[in-house]
C-alpha positions in Angstrom: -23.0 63.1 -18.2 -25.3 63.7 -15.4 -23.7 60.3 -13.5 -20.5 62.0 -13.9 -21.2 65.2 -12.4 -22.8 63.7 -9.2 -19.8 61.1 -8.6 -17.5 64.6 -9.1 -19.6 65.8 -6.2 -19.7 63.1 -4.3 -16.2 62.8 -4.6 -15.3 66.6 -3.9 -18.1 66.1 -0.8 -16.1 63.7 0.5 -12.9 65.3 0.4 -13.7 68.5 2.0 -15.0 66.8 4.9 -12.1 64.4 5.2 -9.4 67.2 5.3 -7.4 67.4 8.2 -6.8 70.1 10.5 -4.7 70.8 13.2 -6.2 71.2 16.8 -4.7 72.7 20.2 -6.6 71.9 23.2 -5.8 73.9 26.4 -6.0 73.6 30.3 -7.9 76.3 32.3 -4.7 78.4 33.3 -4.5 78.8 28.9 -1.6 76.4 29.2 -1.2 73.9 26.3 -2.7 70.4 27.0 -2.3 68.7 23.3 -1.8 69.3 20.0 -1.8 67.1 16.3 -3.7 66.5 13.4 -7.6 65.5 13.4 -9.6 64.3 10.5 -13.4 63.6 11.0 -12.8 64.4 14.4 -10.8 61.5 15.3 -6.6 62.0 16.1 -4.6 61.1 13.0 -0.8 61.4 12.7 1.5 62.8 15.1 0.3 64.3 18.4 2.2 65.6 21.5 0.7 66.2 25.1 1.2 68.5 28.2 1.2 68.7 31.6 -0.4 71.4 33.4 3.1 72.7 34.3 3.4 72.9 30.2 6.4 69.8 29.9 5.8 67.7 27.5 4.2 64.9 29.1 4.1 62.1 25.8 4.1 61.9 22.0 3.4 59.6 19.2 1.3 58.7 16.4 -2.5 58.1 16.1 -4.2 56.0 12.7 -7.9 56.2 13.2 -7.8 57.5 16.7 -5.7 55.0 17.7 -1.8 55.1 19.0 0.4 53.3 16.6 3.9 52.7 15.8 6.6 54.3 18.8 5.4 56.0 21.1 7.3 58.5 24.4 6.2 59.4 27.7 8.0 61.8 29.9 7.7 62.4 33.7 7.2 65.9 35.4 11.0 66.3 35.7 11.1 66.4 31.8 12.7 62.9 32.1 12.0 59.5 29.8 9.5 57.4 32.0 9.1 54.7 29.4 9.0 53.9 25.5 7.4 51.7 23.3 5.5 50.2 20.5 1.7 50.0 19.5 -0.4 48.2 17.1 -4.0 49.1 16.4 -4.0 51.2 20.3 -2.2 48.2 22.4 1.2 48.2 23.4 3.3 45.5 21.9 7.1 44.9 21.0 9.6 46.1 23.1 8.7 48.6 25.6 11.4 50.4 27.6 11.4 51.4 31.5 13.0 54.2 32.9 13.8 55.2 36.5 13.5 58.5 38.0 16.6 59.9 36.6 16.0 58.7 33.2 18.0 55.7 33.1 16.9 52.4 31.9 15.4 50.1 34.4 13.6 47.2 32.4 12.8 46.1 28.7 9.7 44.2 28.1 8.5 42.4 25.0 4.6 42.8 24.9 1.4 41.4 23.0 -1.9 42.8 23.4 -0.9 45.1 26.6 0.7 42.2 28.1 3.6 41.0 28.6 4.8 38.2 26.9 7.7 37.1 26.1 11.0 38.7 28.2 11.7 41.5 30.7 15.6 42.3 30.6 16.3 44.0 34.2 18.9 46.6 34.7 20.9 48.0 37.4 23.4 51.3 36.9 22.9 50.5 33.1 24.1 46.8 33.4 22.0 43.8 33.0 21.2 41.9 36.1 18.6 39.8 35.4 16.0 38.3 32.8 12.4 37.5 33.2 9.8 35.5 31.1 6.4 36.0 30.9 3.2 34.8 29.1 0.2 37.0 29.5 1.8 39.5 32.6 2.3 36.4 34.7 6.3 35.5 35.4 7.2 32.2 34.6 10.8 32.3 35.3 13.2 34.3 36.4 17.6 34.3 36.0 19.9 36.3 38.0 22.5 34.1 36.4 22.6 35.4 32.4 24.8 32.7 31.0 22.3 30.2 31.9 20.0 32.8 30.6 21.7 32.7 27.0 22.1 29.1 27.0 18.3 28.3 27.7 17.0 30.8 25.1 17.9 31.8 21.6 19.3 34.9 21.3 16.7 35.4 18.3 14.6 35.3 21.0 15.1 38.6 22.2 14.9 40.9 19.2 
């Protein structure tokens, strides 16, 4: 009985401490900075964050005080500066480029905050070019795309 209790204890100990809670952090002028979920102090679940100007400046998802899964940053205009997917804090998958205006520039495949694998360029939303890369170095480069397609799988690019 008395083994019972104490693991009941231990176990409610351990829950109260593990709840989460929802933190806003501010700038000096009492603008928002950030806001999301904390459990034992570190960032779980979905967080956004501010410029000093109060825009949104990017949002996604933390696991263990790490970003995960998709991920949005925004410049000062309010605009989509890029997009993307991490694993365990790192960016990899596709990650999407955007130019001042919010229009897509680039698409990148990335492992381990590098990139690997290929950048599709565009110009007035039309593709204009592909790259390949292993570890952020380029190893090649088409401007012509069906010589693109016919040298790589199109599984490739997915």
């Amino acid at each position: 009985m008395q083994n019972k209790l104490l693991l009941l204890f231990i176990l409610f100990s351990l829950s109260i401490a593990g709840q989460k809670k929802y933190q806003k952090t501010y700038f000096n002028n009492g603008i928002l900075k950030s806001e999301g979920w904390v459990q034992n102090s570190v960032k779980v679940n979905y967080w956004k964050f501010y410029y000093p100007n109060g825009k949104l400046k990017k949002e996604g998802r933390y696991s263990i005080g790490k970003p995960v899964k998709y991920w949005y940053f925004y410049a000062l205009n309010g605009k989509k500066k890029e997009a993307g997917h991490f694993e365990n804090g790192v960016k990899s998958k596709w990650w999407v480029f955007f130019n001042t205006n919010g229009v897509i520039d680039k698409k990148c495949q990335f492992q381990n905050n590098k990139k690997n694998g290929f950048c599709l360029v565009y110009k007035n939303k039309k593709l204009v070019k592909a790259e390949k890369y292993k570890n952020d170095n380029k190893l090649k480069e088409w401007t012509d795309l069906k010589s693109f397609k016919k040298e790589n799988k199109m599984s490739d690019l997915k």
